[in-house]
Every structure is written in structure tokens, then in C-alpha cells.
Backbone bond lengths (Angstrom), bond angles and torsions (degrees), N, CA, C in turn:
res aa  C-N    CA-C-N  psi(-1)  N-CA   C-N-CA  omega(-1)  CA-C   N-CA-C  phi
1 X - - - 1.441 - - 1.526 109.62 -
2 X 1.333 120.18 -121.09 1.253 115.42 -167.91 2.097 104.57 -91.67
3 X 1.058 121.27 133.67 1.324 105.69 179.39 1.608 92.34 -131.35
4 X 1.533 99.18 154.39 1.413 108.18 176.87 1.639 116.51 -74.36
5 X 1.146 129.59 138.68 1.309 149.24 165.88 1.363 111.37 -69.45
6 X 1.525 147.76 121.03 1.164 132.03 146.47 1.594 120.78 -75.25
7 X 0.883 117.17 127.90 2.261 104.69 -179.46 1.402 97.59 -56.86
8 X 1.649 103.20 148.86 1.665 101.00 161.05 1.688 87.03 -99.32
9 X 1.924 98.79 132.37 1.511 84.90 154.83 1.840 103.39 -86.62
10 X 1.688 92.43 178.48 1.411 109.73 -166.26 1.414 108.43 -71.46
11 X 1.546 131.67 -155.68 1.411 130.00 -175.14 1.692 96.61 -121.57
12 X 1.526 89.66 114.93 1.928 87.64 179.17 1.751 122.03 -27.87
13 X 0.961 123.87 162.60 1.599 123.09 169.95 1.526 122.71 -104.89
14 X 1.868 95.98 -25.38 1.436 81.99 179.82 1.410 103.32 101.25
15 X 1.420 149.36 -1.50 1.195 145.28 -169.38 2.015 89.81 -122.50
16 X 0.998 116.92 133.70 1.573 134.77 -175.67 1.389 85.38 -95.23
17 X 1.562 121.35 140.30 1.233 134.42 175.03 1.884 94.86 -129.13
18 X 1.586 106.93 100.30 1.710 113.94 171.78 1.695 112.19 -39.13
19 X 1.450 113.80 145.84 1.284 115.32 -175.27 1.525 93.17 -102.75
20 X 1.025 129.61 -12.87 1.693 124.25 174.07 1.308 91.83 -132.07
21 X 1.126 98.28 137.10 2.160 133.82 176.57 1.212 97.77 -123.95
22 X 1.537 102.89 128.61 1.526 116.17 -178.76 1.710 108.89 -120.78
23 X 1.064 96.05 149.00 2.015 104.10 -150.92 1.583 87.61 -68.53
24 X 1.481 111.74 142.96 1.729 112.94 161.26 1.503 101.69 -46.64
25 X 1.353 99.81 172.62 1.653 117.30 174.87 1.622 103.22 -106.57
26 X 1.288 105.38 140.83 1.545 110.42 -165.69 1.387 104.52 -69.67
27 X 1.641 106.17 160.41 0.958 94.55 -167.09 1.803 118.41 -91.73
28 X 1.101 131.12 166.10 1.679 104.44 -177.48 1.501 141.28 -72.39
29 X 1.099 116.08 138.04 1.491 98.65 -160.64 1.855 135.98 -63.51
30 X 0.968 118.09 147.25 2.032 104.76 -173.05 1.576 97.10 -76.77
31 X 0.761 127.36 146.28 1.624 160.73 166.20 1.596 115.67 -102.37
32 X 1.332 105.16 43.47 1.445 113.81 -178.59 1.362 122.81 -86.07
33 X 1.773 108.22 50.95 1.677 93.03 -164.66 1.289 121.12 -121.08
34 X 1.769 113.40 42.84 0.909 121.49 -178.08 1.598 119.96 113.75
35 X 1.787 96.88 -11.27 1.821 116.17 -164.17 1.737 101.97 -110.45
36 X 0.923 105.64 175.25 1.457 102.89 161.37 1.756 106.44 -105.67
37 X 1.305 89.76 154.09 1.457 87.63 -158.43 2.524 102.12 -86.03
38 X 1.403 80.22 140.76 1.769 94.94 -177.96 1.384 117.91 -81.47
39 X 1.446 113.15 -143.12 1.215 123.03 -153.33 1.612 80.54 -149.64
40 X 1.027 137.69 -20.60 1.084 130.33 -153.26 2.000 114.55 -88.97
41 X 1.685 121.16 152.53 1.412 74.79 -155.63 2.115 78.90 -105.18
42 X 0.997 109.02 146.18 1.569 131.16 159.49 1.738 110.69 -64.56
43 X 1.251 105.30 115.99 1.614 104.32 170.52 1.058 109.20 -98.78
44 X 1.840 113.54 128.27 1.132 131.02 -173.99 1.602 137.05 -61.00
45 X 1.462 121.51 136.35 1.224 103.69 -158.53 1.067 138.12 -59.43
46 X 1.479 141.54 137.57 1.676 123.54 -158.93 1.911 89.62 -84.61
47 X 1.591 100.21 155.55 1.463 101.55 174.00 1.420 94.85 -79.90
48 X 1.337 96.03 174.99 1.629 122.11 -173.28 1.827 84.86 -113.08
49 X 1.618 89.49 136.80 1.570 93.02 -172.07 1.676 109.56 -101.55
50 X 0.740 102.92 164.84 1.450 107.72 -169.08 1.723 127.12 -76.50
51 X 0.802 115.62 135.75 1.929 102.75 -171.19 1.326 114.06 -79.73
52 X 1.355 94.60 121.74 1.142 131.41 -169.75 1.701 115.49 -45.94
53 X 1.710 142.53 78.41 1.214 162.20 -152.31 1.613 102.44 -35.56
54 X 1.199 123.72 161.55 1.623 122.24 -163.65 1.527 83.57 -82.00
55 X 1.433 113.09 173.43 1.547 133.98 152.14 1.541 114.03 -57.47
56 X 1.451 127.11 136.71 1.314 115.97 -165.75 1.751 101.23 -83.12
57 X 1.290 117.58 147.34 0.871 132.93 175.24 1.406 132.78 -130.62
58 X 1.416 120.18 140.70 1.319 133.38 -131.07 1.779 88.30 -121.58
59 X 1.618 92.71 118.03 1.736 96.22 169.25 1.970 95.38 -86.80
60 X 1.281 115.87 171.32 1.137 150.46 178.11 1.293 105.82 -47.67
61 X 1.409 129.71 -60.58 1.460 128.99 172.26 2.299 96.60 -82.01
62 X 0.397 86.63 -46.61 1.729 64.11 175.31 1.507 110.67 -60.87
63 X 1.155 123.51 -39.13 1.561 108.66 176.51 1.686 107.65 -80.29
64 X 0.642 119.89 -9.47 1.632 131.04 161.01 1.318 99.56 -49.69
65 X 1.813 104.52 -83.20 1.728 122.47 -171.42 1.484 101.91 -41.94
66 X 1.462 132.32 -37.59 1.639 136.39 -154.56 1.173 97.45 -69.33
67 X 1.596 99.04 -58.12 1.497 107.79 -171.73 2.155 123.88 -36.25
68 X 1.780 90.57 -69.71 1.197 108.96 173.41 1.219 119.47 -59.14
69 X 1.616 131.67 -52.41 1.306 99.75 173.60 1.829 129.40 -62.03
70 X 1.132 94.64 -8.19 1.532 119.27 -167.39 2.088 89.64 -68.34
71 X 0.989 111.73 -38.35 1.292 117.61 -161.26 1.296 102.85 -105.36
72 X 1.433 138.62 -22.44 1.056 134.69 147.44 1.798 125.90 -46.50
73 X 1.391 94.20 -33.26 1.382 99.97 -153.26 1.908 85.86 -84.44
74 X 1.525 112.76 -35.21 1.997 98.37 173.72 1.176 113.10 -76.29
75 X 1.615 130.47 -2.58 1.422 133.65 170.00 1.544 97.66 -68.60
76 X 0.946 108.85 -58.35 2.035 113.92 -157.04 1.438 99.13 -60.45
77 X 1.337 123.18 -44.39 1.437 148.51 -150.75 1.677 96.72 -90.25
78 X 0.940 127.55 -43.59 1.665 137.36 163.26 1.557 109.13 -44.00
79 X 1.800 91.32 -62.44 1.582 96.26 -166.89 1.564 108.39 -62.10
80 X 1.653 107.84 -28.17 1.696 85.12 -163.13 1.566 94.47 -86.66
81 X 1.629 139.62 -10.26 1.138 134.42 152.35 1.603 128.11 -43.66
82 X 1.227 107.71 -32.76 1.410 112.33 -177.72 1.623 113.13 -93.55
83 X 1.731 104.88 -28.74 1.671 107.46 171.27 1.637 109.16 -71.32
84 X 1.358 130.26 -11.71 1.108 120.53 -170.47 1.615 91.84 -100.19
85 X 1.425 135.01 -42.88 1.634 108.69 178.76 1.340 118.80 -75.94
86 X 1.660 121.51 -21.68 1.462 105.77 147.57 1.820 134.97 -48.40
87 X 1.034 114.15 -27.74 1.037 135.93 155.10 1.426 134.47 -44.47
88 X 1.327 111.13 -42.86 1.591 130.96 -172.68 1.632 104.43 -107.09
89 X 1.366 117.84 -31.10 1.790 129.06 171.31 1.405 78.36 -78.30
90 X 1.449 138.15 -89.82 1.567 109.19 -150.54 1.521 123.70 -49.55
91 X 1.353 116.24 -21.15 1.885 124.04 -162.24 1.838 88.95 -88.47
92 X 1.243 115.88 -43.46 1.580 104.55 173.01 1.422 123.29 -78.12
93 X 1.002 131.56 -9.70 1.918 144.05 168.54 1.517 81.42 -67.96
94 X 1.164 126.35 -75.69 1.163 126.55 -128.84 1.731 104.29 -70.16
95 X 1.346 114.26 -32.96 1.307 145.38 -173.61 1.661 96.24 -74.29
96 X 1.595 113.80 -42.02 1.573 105.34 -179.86 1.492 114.67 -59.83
97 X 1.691 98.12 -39.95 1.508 121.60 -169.33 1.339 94.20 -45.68
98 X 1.429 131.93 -85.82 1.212 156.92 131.19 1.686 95.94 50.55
99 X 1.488 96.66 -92.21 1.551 115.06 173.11 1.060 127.72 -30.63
100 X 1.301 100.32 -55.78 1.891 119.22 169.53 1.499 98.99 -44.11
101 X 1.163 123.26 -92.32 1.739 119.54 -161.80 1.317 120.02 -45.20
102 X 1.861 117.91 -40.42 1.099 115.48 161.23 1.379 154.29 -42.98
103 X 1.482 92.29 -37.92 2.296 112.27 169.86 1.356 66.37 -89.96
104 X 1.547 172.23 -93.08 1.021 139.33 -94.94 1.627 109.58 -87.20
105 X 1.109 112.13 -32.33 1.518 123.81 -178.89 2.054 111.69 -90.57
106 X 1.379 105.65 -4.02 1.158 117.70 -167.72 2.124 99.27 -112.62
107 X 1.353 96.99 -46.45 1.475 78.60 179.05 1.764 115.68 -106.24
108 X 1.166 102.96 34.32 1.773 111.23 170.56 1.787 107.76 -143.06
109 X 0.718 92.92 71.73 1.460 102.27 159.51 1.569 159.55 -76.06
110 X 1.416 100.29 -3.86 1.168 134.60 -135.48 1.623 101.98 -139.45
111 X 1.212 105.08 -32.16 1.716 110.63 171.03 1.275 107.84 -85.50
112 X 0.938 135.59 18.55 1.854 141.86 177.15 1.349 104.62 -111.12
């Protein structure tokens, strides 16, 4: 029926393929501006940086929206804080309970 295949890999070649490739070096620039070109080296132009975007600002109903979801989000985050130590008070009650019957059924034996 169905049988597994192992792959043959192929038979090495013998040619090393580098695991890091390092970028050519650019090539140099033409100096075609009317001069003959020097020896001398030209430092390249710095960019001009970009202006710097306003501070964000909040219309009246967006700081509204910020607010509320803002306060939604310690409501949700509360509740599942408070469902998890209800959680751990009921799992230890129940565990005390536990204890209780056990020394109770463990150190009276004799009244049965």
C-alpha cells in the first residue's frame, strides 16, 4: 500500500556556498559638473530631516472616547481580578472543609 519514501539527497559538488554575503562597495561617484574630475574626496550631502509632526491632539469627543474606554478597560480588568480571588477563597474553603472531616474521621475511630 502506501510505503514511505526516504529522499536521496544529491552528491555534493564541491562548490562552498558563503553563509554571509557582503554588499559590493559602491561604485564612485562622476563629478561631471563642468570640472575635471580630482582626487579630492567630497563629503556627502547630509539629508535634510524631516519636520518634526505636531503633538497629537485630542478634540472634545475623542477625549471623551479616551476617557471611557480607558475606564472600561479597569472595569473588565478589575472584574477578572476579583473573579480570580473568588476563585482561590472558594478552592481554599473547600480544601479547609476537606481537612475538617478528614482529622475528623482519622482521629476518632473508635466512636463508630
Amino acid at each position: 500500500m502506501i510505503r514511505p519514501r526516504v529522499p536521496v539527497n544529491p552528491l555534493p559538488t564541491g562548490t562552498v556556498v558563503p553563509l554571509i554575503t557582503t554588499a559590493p562597495a559602491p561604485a564612485p561617484a562622476d563629478h561631471q559638473q563642468g570640472h575635471a574630475s580630482c582626487a579630492c574626496q567630497h563629503p556627502a550631502s547630509t539629508p535634510v530631516a524631516a519636520p518634526a509632526s505636531p503633538a497629537v491632539r485630542l478634540t472634545p469627543t475623542g477625549l471623551a472616547v479616551a476617557v471611557a474606554s480607558g475606564i472600561g478597560v479597569v472595569l473588565v480588568v478589575g472584574a477578572v481580578l476579583v473573579s480570580l480571588l473568588l476563585a482561590v477563597a472558594i478552592t481554599g474553603a473547600s480544601v479547609a472543609v476537606c481537612a475538617v472531616v478528614l482529622r475528623s474521621l482519622l482521629n476518632n475511630p473508635h466512636r463508630r
